[in-house]
N, C-alpha and C positions, 0 to 999 in steps of 0.2 A: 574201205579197209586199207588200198593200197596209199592214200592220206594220209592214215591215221601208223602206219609202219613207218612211210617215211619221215614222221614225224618226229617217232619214238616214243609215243602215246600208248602204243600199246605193247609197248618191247619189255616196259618195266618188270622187277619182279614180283610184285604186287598183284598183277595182271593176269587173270588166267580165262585163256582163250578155251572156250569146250566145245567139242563138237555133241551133237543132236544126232536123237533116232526120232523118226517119226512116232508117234504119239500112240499110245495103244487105243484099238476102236472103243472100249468098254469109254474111256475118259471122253473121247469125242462126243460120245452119244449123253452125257452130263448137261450138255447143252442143244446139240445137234442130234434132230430124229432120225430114227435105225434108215429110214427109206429115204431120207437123204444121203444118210454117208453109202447106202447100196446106190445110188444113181452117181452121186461121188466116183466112185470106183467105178462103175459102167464106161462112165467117162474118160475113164484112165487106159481104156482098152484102145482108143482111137474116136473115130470121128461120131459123137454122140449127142444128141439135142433134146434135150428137157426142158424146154419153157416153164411151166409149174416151178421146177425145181431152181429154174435162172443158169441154167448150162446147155454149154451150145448154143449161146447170145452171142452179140457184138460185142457187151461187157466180159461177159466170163467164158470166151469160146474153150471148148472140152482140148483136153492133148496128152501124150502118153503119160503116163506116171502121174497126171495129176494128182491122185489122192495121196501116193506117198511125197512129193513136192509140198503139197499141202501140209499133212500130217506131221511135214520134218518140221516145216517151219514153227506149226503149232508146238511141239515138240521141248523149239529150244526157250520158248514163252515159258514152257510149266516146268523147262529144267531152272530157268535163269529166276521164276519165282519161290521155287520150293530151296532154292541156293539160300536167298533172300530170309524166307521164313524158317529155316533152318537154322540159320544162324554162321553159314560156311561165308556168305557172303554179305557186306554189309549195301551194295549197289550191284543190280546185273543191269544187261545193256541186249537186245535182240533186236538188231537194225530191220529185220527180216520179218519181225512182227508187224502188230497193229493191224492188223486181218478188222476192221471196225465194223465194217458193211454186212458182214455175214451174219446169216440170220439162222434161228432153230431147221428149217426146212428150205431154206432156200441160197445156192450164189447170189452173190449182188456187190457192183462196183467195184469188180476184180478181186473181189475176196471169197474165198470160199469156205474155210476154216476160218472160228474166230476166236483166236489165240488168246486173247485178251480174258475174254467169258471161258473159255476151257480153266485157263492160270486162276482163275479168282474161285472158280470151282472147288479147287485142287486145296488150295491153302485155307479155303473154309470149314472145309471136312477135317483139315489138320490143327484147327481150330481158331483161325481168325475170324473177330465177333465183326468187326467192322473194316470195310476195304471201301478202298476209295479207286477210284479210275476216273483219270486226266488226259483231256483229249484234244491237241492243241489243231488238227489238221483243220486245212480250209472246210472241208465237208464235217457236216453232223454222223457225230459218232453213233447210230440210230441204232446198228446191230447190238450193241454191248446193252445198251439202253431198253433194249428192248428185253432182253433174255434176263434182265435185275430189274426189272418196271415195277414189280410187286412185291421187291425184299429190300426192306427197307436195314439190313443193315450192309447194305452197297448201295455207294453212292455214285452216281454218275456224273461229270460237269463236262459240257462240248461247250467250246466258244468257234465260232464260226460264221462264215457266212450267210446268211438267211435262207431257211428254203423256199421263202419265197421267189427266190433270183436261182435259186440253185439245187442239184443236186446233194441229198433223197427227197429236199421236199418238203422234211420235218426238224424236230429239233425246236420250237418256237418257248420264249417263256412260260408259257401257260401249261410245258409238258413239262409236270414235274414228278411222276410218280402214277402209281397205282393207288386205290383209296389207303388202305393200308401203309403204305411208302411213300405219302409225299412230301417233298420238299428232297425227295432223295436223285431226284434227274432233275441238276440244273444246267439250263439253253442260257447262253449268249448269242441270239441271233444278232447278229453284224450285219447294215446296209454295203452292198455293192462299193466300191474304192476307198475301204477303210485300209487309212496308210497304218503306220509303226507307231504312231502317237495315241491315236483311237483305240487300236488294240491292245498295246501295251496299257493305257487308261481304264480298259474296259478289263482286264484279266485283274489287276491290283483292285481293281473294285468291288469284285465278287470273291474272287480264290482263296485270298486269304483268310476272310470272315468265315468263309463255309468250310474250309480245311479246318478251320480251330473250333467249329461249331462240334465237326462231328469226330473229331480228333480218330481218324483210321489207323487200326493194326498195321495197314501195306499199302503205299500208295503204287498204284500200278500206270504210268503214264504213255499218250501218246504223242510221237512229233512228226506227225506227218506235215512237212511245208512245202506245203503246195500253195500257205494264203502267199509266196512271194507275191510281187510284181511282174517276174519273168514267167511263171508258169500258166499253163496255158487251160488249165483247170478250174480257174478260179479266178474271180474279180476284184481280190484283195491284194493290198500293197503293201505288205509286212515286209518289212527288210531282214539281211541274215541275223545283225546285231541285236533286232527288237525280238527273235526268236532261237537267242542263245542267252537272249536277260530271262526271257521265260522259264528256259529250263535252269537257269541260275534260282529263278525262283520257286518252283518245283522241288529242286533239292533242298533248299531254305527250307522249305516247309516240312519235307519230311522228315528233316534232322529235328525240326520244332514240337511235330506232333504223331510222327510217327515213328520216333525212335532210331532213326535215318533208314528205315526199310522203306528201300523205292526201284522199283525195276523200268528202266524207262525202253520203248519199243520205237519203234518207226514208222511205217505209214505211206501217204501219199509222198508224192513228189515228183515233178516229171521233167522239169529244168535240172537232168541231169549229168551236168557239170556245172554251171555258173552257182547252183542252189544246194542241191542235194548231198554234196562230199562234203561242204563247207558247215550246215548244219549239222549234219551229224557226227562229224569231227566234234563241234562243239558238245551237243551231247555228252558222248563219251569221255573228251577232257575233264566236263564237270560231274562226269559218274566217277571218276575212276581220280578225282579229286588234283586234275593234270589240269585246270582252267590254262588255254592261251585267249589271249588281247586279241581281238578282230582285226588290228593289224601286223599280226603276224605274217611273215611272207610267205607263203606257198613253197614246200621245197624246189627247186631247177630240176631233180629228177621225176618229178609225180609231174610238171609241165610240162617235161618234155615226154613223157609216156602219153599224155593227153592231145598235145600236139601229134604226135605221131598216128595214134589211132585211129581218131576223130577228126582230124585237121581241125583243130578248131581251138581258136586263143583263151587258153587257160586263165584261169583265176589266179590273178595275182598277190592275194593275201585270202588272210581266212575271213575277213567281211567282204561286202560289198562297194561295189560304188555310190551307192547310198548313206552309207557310214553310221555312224553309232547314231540310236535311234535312242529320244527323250520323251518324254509325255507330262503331263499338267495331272495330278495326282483329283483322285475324286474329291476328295479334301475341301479343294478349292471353289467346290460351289458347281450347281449341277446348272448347266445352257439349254434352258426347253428348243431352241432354235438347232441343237446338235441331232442328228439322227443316231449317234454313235453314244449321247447320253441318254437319248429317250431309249435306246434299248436297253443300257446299263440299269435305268432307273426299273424296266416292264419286270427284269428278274429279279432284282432285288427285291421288288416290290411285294412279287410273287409268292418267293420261295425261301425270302429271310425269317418272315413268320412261322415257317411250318421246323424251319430249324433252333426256333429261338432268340435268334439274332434280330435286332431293332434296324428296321430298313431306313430310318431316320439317321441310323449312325455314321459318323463320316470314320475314316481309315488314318 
């Protein structure tokens, strides 16, 4: 945030910054069981341990206020989406979000509320037929995935790292739904050191077909980047540039089929400074219709606040030292020798049928 001020990104009049209350329990429990959010709160008291529930782990250890820290965050998800579906706002933005990992009864991989499934709750009851949720983070978006497995008018799509190599584990093409809803959870599982070409190759080869397939009311998206290089989370090598073209193309899409309702969230991320300010600066320049150039230079006062805190040498533009990231369009003919196109081809293959879409088709 202090990035995106000394920018003037978000100084415009345009721009309206809102603050969040924490979420009322009745909305919580939409998705998350009553004996969860009571163990929730237990844990809010101080020092408390629930295995069953995944609190007071090494991932989700218990601390004071957790459930209202939780609740806020969730909070500003279902204010920045009902903005959205209201019609107040044509993009909201909750860096704060993307809670993905949490499940109906249980914390899991630092999440505990899950912001995402709360928001899409909210705006269905207000009557959106079809929602879409986009989930760009290193890790499989598994919690959201899970809590819409069997309601086929929400759709799910995680591109990600394999859970074969990675944490949760799941996420594979073959999960696409519940009998009822499939084709409605689609896996881009990704092999271990897929750079910025692979990925950006493998998102244009599914995203767009299945966003226009099922043309959503709201798309609700996540950016958690954690696939960089620098992050220590993950085994992917996505640069800042090949996941600021992504959310360039997230917003394409929801101007194209959803009316430009799109609420984009946050997420992972742990390389925070060289990764984390830089992407979601981007983000928000392209929500809030401010796109800057990857190389943009870094304001001298946001470096020098970074240098001083952190001792630690700042980013000197808004990409990387990796630079603007290109890819070889599907188009071009599918490489049985690529492991980055044998998983392209497993979901397409999958889950183009069950949406209509001819997996034969090129982009």
């Amino acid at each position: 945030m202090r990035l995106l001020r000394e920018l003037g990104i978000v100084n415009e009049p345009h721009i309206r910054l809102s603050p969040s209350e924490p979420v009322a329990r009745d909305l919580l429990e939409r998705v998350h069981e009553p004996h969860y959010v009571d163990a929730v709160m237990k844990a809010s008291q101080g020092d408390y341990t629930d295995e069953v529930c995944g609190l007071g782990t090494e991932d989700n250890p218990s601390f004071p206020d957790m459930h209202e820290a939780a609740a806020r965050m969730t909070g500003a998800t279902v204010d920045a989406a009902l903005a959205v579906w209201g019609g107040q706002s044509m993009h909201a933005v909750n860096l704060s979000g993307g809670m993905h990992h949490a499940m109906p009864g249980a914390a899991s991989g630092f999440c505990i509320y899950n912001d995402a499934a709360v928001a899409i709750k909210m705006v269905q009851e207000l009557g959106a037929q079809r929602v879409m949720y986009i989930d760009l983070d290193a890790h499989h978006g598994d919690g959201v995935e899970t809590m819409f497995w069997d309601d086929p008018s929400v759709l799910t799509f995680s591109i990600h790292q394999s859970g074969a190599t990675l944490f949760p584990g799941t996420g594979f093409p073959t999960d696409m739904g519940g009998p009822g809803a499939l084709g409605t959870a689609v896996n881009i599982a990704l092999p271990p050191r897929t750079d910025s070409a692979g990925w950006l190759r493998a998102l244009h080869a599914v995203l767009p077909d299945v966003v226009r397939a099922f043309q959503p009311d709201l798309i609700i998206s996540q950016h958690g980047c954690d696939a960089h290089c620098l992050d220590a989370l993950s085994d992917l090598r996505v640069n800042v540039d090949a996941q600021r073209q992504a959310a360039v193309l997230v917003h394409q899409l929801a101007h194209e089929a959803a009316q430009g309702r799109w609420v984009a969230l946050g997420g992972g991320g742990y390389s925070v400074v060289d990764v984390v300010p830089l992407v979601w600066t981007h983000v928000v320049g392209i929500a809030s219709h401010q796109e800057v150039p990857s190389d943009t230079p870094t304001p001298q006062r946001w470096q020098g606040y970074i240098d001083m805190l952190l001792d630690h040498d700042p980013p000197q533009f808004l990409g990387d030292r990796l630079g603007a990231a290109t890819f070889t369009p599907w188009s071009a003919g599918f490489d049985p020798d690529s492991e980055v196109d044998r998983a392209i081809r497993a979901t397409r293959n999958a889950v183009f049928p069950h949406l209509g879409i001819d997996a034969t088709h090129e982009l």
